[in-house]
N, C-alpha and C positions, 0 to 999 in steps of 0.2 A: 236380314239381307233385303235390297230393293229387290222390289217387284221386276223391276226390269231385267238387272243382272240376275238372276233366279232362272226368267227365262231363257237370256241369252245364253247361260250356263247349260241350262235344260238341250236345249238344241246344239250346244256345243256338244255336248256329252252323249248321243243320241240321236245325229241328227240324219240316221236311217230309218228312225221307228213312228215317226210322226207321216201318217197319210191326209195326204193330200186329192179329193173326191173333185176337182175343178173339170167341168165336160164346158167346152165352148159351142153351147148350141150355135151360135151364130155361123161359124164355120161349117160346122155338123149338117144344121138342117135350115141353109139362107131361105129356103121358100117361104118355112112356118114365121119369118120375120118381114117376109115383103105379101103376105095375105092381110086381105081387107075385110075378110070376115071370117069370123069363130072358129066356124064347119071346116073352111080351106087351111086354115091355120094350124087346129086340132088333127086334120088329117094332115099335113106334114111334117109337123111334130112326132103323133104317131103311127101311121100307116092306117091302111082301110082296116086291117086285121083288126087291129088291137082299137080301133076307135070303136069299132063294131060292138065291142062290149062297153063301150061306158053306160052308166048308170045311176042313177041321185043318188046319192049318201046323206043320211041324217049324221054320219058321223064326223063331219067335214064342219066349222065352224064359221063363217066368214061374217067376219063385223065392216058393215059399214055407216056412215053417219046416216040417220032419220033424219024426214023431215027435208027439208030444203038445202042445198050447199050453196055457201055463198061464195065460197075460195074454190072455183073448179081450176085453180094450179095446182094445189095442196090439200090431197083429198085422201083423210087417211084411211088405210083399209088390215084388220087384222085376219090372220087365217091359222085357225090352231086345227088337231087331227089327232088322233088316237091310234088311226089306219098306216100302218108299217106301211113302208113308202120308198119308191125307187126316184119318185120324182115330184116337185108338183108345179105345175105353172096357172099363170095368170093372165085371161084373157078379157077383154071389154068388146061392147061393139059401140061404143060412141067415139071414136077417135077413126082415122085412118088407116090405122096399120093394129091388129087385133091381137097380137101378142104384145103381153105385157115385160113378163118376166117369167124364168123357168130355173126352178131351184135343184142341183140335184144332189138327192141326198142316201144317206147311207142305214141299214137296217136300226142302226143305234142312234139316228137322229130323234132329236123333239121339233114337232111340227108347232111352233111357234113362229108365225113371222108378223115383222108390223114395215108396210112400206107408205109409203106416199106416192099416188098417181095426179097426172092432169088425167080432164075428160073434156073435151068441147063443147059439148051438148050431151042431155039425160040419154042415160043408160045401162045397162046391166052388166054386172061384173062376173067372172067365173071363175071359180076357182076349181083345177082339176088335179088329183092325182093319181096318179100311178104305183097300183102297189104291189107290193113285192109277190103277189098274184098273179100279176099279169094284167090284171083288171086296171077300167079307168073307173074313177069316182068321182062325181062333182055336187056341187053346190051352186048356187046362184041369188045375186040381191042386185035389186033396181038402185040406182041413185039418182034422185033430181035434182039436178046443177041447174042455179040460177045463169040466167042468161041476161048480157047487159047489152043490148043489141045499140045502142046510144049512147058515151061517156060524157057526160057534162063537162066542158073545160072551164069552165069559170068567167066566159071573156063576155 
């Protein structure tokens, strides 16, 4: 049987028992996407309350490239986790607007993600989550994006 028709079948046959975990932060919480820095972002994201606990975690993994970036379009960045999770987002302070992206996930998630950011100029990425604690967790890595302040045209 294709692959396809298997699934279409699957959801024909079922198609009450498939959860769906979609939360539109942007609706939910517009402030934490129109902040220009971390602090104002992470707090309205998640309240004084619960900011109030975050803490570094060695268990939070965030890959980023070493060394110099030369593509600040296309900057890739990995985030794996061990730490059960209600949520986890992604903030920077080198761009204008400090939230990245916020993932939300479910007790029986794998915290594996790999995205690709821009950054305008060098700076520090963070990755936080939220675990099924209550608690907030973070990590954090620098990245130095090349900066081309002059583009040679050729003429």
């Amino acid at each position: 049987m294709n692959r396809r028709h298997f699934l279409v079948l699957g959801f024909c046959i079922f198609p009450y028992t498939a959860e769906v975990f979609a939360v539109d932060y942007r609706k939910r919480k517009p402030l934490a996407w129109k902040a220009s820095s971390i602090n104002d972002a992470a707090l309205a994201l998640y309240g004084r309350e619960k900011f109030a606990t975050i803490q570094k975690s060695t268990d939070i993994e965030l890959i980023v490239p070493k060394g110099i970036v030369r593509d600040p379009e296309n900057i890739p960045i990995t985030i794996r986790s061990s730490i059960k999770a209600k949520s986890l987002a992604v903030f920077q302070d080198a761009n204008p607007k400090s939230l990245v992206a916020v993932f939300h996930l479910s007790e029986e998630s794998i915290i594996e993600y790999e995205l690709n950011m821009r950054m305008e100029f060098k700076g520090t990425v963070f990755a936080v989550l939220e675990g099924l604690d209550g608690k907030l967790y973070y990590t954090r890595e620098y990245i130095e994006v090349l900066l081309l302040s002059c583009m040679g045209s050729g003429e």
